[in-house]
C-alpha positions as CSV (number, residue, x, y, z in Angstrom):
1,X,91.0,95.5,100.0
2,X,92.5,98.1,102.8
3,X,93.9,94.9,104.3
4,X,96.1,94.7,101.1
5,X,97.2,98.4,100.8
6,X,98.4,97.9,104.4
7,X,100.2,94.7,103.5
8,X,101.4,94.8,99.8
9,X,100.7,98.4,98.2
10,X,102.4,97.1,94.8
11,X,99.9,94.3,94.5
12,X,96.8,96.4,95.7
13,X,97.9,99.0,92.8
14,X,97.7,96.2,90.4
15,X,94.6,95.2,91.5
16,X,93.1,98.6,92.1
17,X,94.3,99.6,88.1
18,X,92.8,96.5,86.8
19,X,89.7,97.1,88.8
20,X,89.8,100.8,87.6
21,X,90.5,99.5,83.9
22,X,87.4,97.4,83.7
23,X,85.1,99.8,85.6
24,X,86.2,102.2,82.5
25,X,85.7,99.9,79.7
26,X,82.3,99.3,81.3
27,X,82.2,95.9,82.0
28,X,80.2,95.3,85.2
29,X,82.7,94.3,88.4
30,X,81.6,92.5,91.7
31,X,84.3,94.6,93.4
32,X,84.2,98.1,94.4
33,X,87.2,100.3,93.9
34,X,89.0,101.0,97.2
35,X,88.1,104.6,96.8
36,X,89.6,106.5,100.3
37,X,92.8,104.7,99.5
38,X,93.1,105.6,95.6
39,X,92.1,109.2,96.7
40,X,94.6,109.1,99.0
41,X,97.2,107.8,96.8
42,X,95.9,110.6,93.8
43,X,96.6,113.2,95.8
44,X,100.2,111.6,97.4
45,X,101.3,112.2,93.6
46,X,101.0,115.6,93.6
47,X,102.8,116.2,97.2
48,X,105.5,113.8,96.0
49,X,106.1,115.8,92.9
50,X,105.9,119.2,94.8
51,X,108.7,117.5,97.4
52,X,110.9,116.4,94.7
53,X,111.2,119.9,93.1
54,X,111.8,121.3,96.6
55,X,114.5,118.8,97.5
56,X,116.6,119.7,93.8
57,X,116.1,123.5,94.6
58,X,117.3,122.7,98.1
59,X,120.4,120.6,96.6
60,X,120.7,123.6,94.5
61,X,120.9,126.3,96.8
62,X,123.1,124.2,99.3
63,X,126.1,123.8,96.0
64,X,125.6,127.1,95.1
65,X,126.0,128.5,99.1
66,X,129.0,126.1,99.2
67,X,131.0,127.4,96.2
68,X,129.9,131.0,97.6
69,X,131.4,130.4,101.4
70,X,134.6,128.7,99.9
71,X,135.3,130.3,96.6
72,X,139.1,128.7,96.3
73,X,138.3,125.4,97.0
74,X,139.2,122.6,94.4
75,X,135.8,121.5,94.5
76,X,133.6,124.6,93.7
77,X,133.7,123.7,90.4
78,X,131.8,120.3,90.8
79,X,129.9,122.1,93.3
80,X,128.4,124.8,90.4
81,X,128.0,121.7,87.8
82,X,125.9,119.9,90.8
83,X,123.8,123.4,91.4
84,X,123.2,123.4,87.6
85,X,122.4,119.8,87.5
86,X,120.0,120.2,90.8
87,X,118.5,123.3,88.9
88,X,117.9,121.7,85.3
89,X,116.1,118.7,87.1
90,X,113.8,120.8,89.1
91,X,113.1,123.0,86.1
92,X,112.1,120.3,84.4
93,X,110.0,118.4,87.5
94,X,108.6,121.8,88.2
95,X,104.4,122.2,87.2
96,X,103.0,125.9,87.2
97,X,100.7,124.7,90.3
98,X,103.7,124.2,92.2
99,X,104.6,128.2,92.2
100,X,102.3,129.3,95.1
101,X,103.6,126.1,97.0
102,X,107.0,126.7,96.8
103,X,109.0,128.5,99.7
104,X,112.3,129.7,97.9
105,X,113.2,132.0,101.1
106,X,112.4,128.9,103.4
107,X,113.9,126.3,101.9
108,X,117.5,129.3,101.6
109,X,117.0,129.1,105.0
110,X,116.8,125.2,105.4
111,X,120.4,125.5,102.7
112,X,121.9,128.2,105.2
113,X,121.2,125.5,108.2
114,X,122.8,122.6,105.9
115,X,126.1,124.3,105.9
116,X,129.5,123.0,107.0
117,X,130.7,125.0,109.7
118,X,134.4,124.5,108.2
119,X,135.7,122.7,105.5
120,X,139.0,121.9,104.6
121,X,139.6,123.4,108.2
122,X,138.4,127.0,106.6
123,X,135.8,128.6,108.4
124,X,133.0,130.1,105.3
125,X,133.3,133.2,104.0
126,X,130.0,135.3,104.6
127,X,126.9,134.4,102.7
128,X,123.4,136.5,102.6
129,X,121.5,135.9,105.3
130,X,118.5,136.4,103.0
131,X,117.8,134.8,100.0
132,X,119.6,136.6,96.9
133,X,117.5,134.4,93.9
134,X,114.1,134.2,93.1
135,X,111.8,131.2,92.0
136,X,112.1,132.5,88.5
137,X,116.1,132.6,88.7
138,X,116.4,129.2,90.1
139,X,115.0,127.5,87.3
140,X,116.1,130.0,84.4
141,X,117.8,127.7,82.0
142,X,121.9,128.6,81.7
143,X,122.3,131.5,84.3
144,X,124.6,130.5,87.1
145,X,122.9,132.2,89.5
146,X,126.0,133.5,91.5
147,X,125.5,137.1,92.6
């Protein structure tokens, strides 16, 4: 059965939930469950989740640096309606577990090393070196979060 997680991970899923399904309900099986691959793929869940929220917050604080650096560009409105969208899907991906997991001054930094050294031929206006908003902040529902 690792043969097929190699080769077809959809159709070893299938089989694994069926497998999983009848194992549940009882009924006796001739198969054993591939169990170090649906503990791998248990715990995958988890660090897929916790990447997801950290790649909206990143999105997030890369619109909201943007709008800061170039405040009189055209686009810093879609720019703060992308940040709030970024933040509003994160806040809603986010789990309590995830809170001790999360790296809001680390992934400020990874936003700060994202930048655009110009745009529109402007050079950015300064923009903390440290990070301004909190966890908390990031995900409060309706605050722009522009300091």
């Amino acid at each position: 059965m690792s043969d097929l997680y190699d080769e077809d991970v959809l159709l070893w899923s299938e089989r694994q939930a069926a497998l999983l399904r009848r194992v549940a309900a009882g009924e006796p099986v001739n198969e054993r469950p591939d169990w170090p691959n649906i503990i791998e793929e248990v715990e995958s869940v988890g660090r897929s989740d916790l990447r997801a929220v950290e790649s909206l917050l990143l999105q997030a604080l890369v619109h909201r640096l943007k709008a800061e650096a170039w405040p009189t560009s055209p686009a810093v409105p879609g720019w703060q309606a992308e940040a709030r969208l970024f933040r509003a899907q994160a806040r809603r991906a986010f789990a309590p577990s995830m809170r001790q997991r999360l790296d809001v001054p680390g992934l400020y930094a990874d936003a700060l090393r994202a930048m655009p050294e110009t745009m529109d031929e402007q050079a950015p206006l300064p923009v903390s070196a440290t990070c301004p908003v909190t966890l908390d902040e990031l995900l409060a529902e309706g605050l722009n979060v522009q300091r």
